[in-house]
Backbone as ProteinMPNN parsed JSONL, in Angstrom:
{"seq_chain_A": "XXXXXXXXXXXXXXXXXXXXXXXXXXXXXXXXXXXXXXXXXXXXXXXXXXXXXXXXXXXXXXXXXXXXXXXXXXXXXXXXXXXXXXXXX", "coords_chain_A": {"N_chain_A": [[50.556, -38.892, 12.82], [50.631, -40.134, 16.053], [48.498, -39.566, 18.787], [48.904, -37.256, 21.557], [50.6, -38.368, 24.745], [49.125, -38.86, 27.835], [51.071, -37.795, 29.737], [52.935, -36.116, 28.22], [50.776, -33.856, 27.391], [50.373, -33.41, 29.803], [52.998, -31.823, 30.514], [53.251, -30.156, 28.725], [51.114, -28.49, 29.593], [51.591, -27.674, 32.001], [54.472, -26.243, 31.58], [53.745, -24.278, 29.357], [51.703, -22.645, 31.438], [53.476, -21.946, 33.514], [55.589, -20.335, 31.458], [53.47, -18.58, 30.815], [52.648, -17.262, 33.714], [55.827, -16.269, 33.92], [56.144, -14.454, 32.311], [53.84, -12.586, 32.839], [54.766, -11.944, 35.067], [56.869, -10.849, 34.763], [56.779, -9.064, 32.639], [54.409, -8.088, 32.303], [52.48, -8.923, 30.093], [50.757, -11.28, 28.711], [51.062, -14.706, 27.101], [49.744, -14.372, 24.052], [49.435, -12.124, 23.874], [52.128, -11.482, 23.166], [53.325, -13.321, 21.29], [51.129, -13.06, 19.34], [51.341, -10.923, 17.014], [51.443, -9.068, 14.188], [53.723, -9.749, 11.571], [56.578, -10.35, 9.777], [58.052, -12.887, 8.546], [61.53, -13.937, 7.105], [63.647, -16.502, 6.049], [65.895, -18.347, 5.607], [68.63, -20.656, 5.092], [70.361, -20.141, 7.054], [69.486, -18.273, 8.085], [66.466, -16.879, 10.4], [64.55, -14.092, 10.081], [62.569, -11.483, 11.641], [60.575, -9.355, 11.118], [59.139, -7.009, 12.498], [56.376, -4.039, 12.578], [57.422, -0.772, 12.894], [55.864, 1.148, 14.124], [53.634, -0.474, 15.496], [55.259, -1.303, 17.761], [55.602, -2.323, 20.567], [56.031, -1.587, 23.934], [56.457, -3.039, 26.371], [57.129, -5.401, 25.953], [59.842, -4.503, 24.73], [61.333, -3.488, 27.475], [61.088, -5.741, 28.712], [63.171, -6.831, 27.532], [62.4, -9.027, 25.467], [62.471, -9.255, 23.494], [65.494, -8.801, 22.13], [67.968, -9.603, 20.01], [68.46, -13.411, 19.732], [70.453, -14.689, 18.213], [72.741, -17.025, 17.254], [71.027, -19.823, 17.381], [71.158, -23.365, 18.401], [69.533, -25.493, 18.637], [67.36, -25.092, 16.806], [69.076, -24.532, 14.427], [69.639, -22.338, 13.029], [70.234, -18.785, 12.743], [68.418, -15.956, 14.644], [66.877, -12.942, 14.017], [65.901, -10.458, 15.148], [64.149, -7.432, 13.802], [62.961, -3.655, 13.709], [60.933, -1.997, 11.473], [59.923, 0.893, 9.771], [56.061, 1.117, 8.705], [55.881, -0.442, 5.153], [54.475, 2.377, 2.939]], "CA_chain_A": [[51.232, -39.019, 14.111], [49.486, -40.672, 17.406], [48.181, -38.153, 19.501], [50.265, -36.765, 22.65], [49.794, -39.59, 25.889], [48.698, -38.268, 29.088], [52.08, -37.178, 29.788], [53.181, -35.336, 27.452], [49.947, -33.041, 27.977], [50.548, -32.3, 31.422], [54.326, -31.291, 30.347], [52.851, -28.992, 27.824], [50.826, -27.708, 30.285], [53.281, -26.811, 32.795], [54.977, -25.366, 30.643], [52.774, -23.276, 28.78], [51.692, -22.666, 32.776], [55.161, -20.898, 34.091], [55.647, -18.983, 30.949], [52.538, -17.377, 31.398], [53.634, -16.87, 35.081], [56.908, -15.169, 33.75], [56.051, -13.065, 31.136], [53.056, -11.613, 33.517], [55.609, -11.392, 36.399], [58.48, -10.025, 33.814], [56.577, -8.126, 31.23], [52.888, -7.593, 32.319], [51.84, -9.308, 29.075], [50.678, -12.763, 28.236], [51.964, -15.56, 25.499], [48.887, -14.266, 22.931], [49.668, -10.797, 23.372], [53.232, -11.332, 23.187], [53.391, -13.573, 19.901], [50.348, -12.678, 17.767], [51.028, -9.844, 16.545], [51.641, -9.111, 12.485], [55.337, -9.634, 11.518], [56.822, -10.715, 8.263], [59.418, -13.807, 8.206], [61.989, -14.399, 5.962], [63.53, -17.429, 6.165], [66.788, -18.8, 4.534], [68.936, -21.817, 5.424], [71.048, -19.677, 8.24], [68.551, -17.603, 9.251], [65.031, -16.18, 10.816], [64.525, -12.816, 10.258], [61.049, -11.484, 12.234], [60.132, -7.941, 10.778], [58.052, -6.032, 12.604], [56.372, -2.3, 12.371], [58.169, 0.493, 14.275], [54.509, 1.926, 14.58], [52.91, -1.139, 16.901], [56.228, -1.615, 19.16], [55.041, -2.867, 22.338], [57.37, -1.166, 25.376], [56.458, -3.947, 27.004], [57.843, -6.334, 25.275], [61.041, -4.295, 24.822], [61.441, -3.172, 28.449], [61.324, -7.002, 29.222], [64.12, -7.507, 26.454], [61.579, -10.041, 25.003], [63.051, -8.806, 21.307], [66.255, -9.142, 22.149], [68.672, -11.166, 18.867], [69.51, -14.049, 20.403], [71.645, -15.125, 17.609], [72.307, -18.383, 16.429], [69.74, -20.583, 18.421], [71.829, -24.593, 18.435], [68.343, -26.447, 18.369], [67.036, -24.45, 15.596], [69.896, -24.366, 13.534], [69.648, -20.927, 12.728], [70.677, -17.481, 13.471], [67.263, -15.436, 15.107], [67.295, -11.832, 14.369], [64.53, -9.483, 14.856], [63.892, -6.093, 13.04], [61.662, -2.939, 13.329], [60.844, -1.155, 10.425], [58.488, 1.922, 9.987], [55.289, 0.295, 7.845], [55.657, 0.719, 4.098], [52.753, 2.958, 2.748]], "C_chain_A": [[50.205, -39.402, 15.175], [49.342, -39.141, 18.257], [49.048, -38.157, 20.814], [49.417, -37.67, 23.814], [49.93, -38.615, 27.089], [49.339, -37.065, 29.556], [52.923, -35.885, 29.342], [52.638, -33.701, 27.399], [50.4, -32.35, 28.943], [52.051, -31.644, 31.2], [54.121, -30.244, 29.574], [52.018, -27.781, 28.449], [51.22, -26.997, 31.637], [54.164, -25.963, 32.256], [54.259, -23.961, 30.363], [52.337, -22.429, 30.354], [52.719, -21.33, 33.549], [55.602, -20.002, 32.962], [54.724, -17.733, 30.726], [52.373, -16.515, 32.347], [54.965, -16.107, 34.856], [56.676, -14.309, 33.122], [54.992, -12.298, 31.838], [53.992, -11.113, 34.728], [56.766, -10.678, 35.576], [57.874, -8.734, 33.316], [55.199, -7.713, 31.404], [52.169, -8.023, 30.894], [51.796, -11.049, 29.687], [50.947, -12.893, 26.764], [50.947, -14.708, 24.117], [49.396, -13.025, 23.085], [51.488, -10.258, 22.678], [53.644, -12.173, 21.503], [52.041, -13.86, 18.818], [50.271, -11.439, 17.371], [51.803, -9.973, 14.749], [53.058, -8.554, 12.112], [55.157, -10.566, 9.954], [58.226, -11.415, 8.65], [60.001, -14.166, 7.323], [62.793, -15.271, 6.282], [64.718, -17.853, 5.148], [67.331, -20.116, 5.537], [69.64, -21.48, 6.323], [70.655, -19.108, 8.844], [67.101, -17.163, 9.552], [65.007, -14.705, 10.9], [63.048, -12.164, 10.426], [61.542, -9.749, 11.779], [58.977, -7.643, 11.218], [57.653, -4.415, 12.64], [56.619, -1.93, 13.148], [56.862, 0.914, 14.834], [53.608, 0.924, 15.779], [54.221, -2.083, 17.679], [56.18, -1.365, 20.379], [56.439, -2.282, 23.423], [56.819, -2.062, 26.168], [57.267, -4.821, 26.977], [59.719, -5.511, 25.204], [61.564, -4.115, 26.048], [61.836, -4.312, 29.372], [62.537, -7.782, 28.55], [63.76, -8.986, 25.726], [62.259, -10.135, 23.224], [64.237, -8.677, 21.135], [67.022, -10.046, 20.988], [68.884, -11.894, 19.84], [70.367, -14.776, 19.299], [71.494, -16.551, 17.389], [71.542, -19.136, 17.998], [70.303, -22.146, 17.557], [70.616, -25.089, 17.785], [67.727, -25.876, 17.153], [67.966, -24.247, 14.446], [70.195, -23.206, 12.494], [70.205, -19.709, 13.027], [69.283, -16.549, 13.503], [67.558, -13.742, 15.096], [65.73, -11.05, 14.505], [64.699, -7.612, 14.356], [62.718, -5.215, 13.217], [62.095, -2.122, 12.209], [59.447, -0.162, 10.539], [57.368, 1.025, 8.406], [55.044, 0.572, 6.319], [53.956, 0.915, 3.514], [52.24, 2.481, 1.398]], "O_chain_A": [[49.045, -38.991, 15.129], [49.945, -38.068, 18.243], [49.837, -39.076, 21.032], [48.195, -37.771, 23.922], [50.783, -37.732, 27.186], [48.885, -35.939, 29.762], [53.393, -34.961, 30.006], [53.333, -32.685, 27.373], [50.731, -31.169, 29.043], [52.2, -30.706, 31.984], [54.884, -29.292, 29.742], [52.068, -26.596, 28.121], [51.041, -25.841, 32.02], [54.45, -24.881, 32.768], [54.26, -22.911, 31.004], [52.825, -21.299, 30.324], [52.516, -20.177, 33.931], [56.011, -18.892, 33.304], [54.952, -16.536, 30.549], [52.06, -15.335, 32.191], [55.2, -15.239, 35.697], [57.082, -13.193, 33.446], [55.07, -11.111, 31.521], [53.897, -9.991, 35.226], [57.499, -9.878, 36.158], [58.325, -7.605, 33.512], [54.784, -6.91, 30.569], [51.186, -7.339, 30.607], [52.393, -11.7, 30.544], [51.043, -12.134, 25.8], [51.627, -14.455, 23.122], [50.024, -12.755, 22.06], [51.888, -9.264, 22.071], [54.24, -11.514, 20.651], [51.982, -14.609, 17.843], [49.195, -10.842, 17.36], [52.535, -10.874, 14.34], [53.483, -7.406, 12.247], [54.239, -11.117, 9.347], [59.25, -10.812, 8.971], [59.365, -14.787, 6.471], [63.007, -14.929, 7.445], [64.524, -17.715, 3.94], [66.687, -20.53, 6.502], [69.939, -22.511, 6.926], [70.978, -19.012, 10.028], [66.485, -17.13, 8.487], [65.5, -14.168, 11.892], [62.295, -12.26, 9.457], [62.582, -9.159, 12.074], [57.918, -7.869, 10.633], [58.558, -3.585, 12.725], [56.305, -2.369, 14.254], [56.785, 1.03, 16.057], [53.032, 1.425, 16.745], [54.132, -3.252, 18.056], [56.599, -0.443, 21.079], [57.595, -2.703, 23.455], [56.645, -1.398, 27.19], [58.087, -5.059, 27.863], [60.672, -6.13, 25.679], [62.66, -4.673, 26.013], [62.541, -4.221, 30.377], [62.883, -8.934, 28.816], [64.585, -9.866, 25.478], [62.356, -10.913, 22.275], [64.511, -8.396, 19.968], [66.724, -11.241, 20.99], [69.409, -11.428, 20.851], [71.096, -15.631, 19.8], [70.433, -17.173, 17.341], [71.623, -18.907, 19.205], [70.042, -22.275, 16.361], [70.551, -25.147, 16.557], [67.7, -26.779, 16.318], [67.473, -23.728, 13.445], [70.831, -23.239, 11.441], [70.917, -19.885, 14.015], [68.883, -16.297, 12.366], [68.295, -13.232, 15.941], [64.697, -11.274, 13.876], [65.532, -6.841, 14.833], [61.591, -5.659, 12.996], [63.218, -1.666, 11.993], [58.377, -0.347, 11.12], [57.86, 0.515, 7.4], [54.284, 1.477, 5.976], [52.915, 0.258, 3.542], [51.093, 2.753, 1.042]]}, "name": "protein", "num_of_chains": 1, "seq": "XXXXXXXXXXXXXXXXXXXXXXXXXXXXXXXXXXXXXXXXXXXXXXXXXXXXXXXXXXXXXXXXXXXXXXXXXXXXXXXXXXXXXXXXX"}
């Protein structure tokens, strides 16, 4: 693929930009703290299912309803659910 033109960039960085700006004005986190953390996806042809441990559940993140299902997601062609589970031993 050609690489991204000028444009494109600065749209990515605007972006990237204002959700950093919301999620610190929403949630007191930023994008890295908010999606790297260690989850387990499973993955079928209707849906995304994000498993993460009950034991590192961010009240941040929930408090901001960041983890919220949103359910089927059009552009993705999926249904988005998320899950905590306690971590097996």
């Amino acid at each position: 693929a050609p690489p991204p033109d000028g444009e494109a960039v600065a749209a990515a960085a605007a972006w990237l930009a204002a959700c950093r700006h919301h999620l610190r004005l929403r949630a007191g986190i930023g994008p890295a703290s908010l999606c790297l953390r260690p989850a387990r996806l499973d993955l079928t042809p209707t849906h995304v299912d994000v498993w993460l441990a009950l034991d590192e559940l961010d009240l941040r993140v929930r408090r901001a309803g960041l983890d919220l299902d949103p359910g089927w997601v059009p552009w993705f062609g999926r249904v988005v659910c998320f899950h905590y589970a306690p971590r097996p031993r």
